[in-house]
C-alpha positions in Angstrom: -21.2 28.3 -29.0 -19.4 29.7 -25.9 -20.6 32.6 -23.5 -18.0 34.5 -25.1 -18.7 34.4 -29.0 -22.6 35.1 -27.6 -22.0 38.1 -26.1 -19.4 39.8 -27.8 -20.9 41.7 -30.7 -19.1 44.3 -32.5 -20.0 46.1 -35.5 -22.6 43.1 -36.3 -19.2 40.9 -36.2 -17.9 37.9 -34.1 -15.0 38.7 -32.5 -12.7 36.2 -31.6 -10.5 35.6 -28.4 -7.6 36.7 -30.0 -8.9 39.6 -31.6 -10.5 41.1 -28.3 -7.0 40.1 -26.5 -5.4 42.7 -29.0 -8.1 45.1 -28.7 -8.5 45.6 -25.4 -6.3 45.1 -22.3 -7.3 43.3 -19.3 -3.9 43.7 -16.3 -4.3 41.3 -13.6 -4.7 43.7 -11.4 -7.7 45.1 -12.8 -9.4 41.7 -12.8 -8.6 41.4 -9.0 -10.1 45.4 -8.6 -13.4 44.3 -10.6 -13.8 41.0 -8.2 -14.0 43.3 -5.3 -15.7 46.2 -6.3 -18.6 43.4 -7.8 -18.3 42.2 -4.6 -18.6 45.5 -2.7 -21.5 46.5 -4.6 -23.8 43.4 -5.3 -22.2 40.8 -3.0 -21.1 38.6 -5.6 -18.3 36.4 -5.2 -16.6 35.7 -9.2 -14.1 32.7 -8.9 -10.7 33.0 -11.2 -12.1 30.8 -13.4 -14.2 33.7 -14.5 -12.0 36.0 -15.8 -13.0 35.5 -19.7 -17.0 36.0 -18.4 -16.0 39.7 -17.0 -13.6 40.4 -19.9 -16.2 39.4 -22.4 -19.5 41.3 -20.7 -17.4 44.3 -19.8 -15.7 44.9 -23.1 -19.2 47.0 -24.3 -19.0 48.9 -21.7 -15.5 50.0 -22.0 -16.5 50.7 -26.2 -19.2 52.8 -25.2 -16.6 55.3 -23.4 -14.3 54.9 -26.4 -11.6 53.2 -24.1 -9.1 50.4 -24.7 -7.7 49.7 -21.0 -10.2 48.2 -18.3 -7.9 50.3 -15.9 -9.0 53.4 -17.6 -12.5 52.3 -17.0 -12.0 51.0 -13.6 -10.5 54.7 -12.5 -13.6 56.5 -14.0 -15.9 54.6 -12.6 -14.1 54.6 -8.9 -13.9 58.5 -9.2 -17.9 58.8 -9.5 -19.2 56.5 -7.0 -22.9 57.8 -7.7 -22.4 57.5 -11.0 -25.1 55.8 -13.7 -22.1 53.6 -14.7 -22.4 52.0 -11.6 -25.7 50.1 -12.3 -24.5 49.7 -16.2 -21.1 47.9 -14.6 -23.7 45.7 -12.1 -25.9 44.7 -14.9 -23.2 43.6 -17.0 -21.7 41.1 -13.9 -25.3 39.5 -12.7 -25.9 36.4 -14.4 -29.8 35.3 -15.3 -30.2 32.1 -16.3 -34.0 31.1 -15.6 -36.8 29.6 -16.9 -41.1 29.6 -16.6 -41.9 27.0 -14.1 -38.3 25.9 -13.4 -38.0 23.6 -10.4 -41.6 23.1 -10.9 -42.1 20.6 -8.2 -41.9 23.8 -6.0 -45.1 25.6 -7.7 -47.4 22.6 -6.7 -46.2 23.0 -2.7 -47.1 26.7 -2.9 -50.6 26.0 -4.2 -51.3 23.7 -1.6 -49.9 26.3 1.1 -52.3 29.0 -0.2 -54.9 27.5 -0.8 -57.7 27.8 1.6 -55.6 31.4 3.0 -58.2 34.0 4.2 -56.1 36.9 3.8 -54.8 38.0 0.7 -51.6 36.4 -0.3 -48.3 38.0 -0.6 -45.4 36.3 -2.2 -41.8 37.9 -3.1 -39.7 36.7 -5.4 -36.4 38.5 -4.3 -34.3 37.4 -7.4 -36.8 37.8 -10.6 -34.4 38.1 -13.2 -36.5 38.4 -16.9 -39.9 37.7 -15.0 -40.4 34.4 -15.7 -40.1 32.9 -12.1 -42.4 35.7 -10.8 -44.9 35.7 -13.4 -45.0 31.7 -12.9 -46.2 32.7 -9.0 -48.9 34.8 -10.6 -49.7 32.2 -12.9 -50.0 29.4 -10.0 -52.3 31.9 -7.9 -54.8 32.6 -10.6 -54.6 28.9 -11.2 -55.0 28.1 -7.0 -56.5 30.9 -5.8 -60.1 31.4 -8.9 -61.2 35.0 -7.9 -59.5 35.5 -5.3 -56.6 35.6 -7.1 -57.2 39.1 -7.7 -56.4 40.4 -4.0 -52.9 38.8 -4.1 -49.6 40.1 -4.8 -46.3 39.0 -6.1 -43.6 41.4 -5.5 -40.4 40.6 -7.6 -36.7 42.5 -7.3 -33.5 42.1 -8.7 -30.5 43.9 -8.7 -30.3 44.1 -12.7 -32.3 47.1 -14.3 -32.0 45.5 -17.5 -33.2 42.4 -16.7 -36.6 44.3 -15.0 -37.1 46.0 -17.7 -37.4 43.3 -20.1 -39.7 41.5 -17.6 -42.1 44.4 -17.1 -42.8 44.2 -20.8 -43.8 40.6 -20.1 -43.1 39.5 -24.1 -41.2 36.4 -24.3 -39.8 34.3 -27.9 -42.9 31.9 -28.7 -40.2 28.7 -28.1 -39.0 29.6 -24.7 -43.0 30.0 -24.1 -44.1 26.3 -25.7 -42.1 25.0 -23.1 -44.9 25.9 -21.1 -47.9 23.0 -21.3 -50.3 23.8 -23.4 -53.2 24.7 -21.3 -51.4 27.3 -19.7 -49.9 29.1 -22.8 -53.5 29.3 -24.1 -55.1 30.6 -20.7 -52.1 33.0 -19.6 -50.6 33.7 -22.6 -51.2 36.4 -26.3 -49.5 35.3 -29.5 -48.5 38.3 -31.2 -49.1 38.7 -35.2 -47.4 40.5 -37.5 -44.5 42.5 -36.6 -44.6 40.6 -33.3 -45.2 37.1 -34.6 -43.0 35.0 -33.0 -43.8 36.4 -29.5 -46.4 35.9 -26.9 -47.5 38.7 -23.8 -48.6 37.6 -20.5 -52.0 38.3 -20.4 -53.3 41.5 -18.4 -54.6 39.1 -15.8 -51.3 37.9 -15.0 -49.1 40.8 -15.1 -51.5 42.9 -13.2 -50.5 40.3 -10.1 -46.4 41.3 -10.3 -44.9 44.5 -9.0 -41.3 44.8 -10.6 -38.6 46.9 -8.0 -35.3 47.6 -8.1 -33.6 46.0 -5.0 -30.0 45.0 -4.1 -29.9 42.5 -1.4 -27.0 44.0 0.4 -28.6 47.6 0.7 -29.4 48.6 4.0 -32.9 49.5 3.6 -35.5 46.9 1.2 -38.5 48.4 -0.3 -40.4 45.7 0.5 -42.8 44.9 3.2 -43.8 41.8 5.0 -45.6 39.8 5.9 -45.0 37.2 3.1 -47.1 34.1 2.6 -43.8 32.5 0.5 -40.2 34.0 -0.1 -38.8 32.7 -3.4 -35.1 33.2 -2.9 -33.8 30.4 -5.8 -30.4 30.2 -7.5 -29.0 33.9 -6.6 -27.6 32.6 -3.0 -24.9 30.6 -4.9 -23.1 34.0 -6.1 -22.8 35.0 -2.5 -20.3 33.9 0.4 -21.5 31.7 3.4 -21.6 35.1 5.6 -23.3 37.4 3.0 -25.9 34.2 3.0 -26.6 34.0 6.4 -27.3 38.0 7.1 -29.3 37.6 4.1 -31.3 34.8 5.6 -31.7 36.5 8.6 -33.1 39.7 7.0 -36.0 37.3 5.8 -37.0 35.9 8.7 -39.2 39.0 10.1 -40.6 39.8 6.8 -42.5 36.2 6.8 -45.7 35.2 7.9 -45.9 32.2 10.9 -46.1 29.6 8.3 -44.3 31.2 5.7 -42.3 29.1 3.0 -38.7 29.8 1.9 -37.9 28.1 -1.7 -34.3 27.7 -2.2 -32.8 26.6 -5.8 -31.8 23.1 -6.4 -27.9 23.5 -5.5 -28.5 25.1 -2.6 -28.9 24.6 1.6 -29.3 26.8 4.1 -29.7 24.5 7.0 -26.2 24.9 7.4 -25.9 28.3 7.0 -28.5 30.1 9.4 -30.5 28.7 12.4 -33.8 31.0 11.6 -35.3 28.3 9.0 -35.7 24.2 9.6 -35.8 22.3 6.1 -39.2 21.5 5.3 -39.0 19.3 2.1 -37.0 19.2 -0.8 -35.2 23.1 -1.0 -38.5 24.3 0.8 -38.1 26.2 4.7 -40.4 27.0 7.5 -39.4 29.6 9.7 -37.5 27.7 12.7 -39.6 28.1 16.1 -38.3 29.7 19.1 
């Protein structure tokens, strides 16, 4: 099934590409506006290629207002740049594709760095999406850290308030859990019954570890305070240009402890991007001494 016919719903109907062509009108000109304003806002770079992704996530948006011409909805929006549309318009353009444990040769590292720590670890996942990659952290501290676990502290942002808010509930579909070794679904995980069978709830244990924010990595100011044991930064740095990247990378240095960790995602390097962080291991840094 393609991205398209998966997230264009109307009326309870598919819609097909032709349909939506007729039904809605996309200029050229408005696809170049929505590439910069995305980029303006969130710092994320769309290639041409995507032009069917934006049509296809925007086209609710532009239903909601009762409108038919993306340049009707890109003049509204422009003329209330404080507007609630704005984060409505972001949502619809971040992508979140992740998983529980994903990468997971990177969880096993971070136990062995934090294990032993005196002081209570701190560990932010700057890119949480749905809350599986933070609420794997908490997951590998209570498994690494016993008691002690209690003291430590995952903070996890994203720029998608939709996307929080689905992981602050911390209820996932029981098949996306099972992925999950065993083990760990019985120890971190609550099967629901009745009208929630077929899902399963972090346990109070593990949530209690996350703090969900709000935070757009371009924003001037982060609500977020170092120092961090272990910055999590994986598979969001792809969406940006080499520049945006490297003040990014930058920003991170000073919130990091000595011996801090950067994880990167699988696709990605920053070795060439900024000199504050020397490659480690496989898409793990240490800050770069001076």
């Amino acid at each position: 099934m393609t991205e398209q016919r998966e997230r264009v719903v109307d009326a309870g109907q598919w819609t097909s590409s032709s349909q939506i062509e007729r039904d809605l009108v996309l200029t050229d000109a408005d696809f170049t506006r929505i590439r910069e304003l995305i980029y303006q806002r969130a710092g994320i770079v769309l290639a041409e290629h995507k032009r069917e992704m934006v049509y296809s996530r925007l086209a609710k948006r532009l239903r909601h207002h009762g409108m038919t011409r993306f340049t009707d909805y890109l003049v509204r929006l422009e003329r209330q740049p404080e507007a609630k549309e704005w984060e409505a318009f972001t949502n619809a353009l971040t992508t979140n594709l992740t998983a529980f444990f994903r990468e997971a040769h990177h969880f096993p590292l971070l136990a062995e760095h934090i294990k032993g720590k005196q002081d209570p670890v701190t560990i932010w996942c700057s890119a949480a999406s749905t809350g599986e990659e933070p609420y794997s952290l908490a997951m590998t501290l209570l498994e690494t850290l016993g008691a002690k676990a209690s003291q430590a502290k995952v903070i996890a942002t994203d720029i998608d308030t939709d996307a929080l808010a689905r992981a602050r509930a911390g209820v996932y579909p029981l098949e996306q859990v099972r992925k999950i070794d065993e083990a760990r679904v019985k120890r971190f995980f609550q099967k629901g019954t009745g009208n929630h069978a077929g899902f399963a709830r972090l346990r109070p244990e593990v949530s209690a570890l996350v703090e969900f924010l709000p935070l757009n990595l371009l924003a001037p100011q982060w609500p977020v305070k170092g120092p961090f044991d272990a910055v999590f930064c994986r598979n969001i740095m792809i969406y940006f240009d080499k520049d945006t990247q490297s003040k990014i990378l930058k920003r991170f240095a000073p919130l990091m402890k000595p011996d801090g960790l950067l994880f990167a995602g699988h696709s990605e390097n920053f070795s060439y991007i900024s000199d504050a962080f020397k490659l480690r291991g496989q898409t793990v840094y240490n800050l770069a001494k001076k």
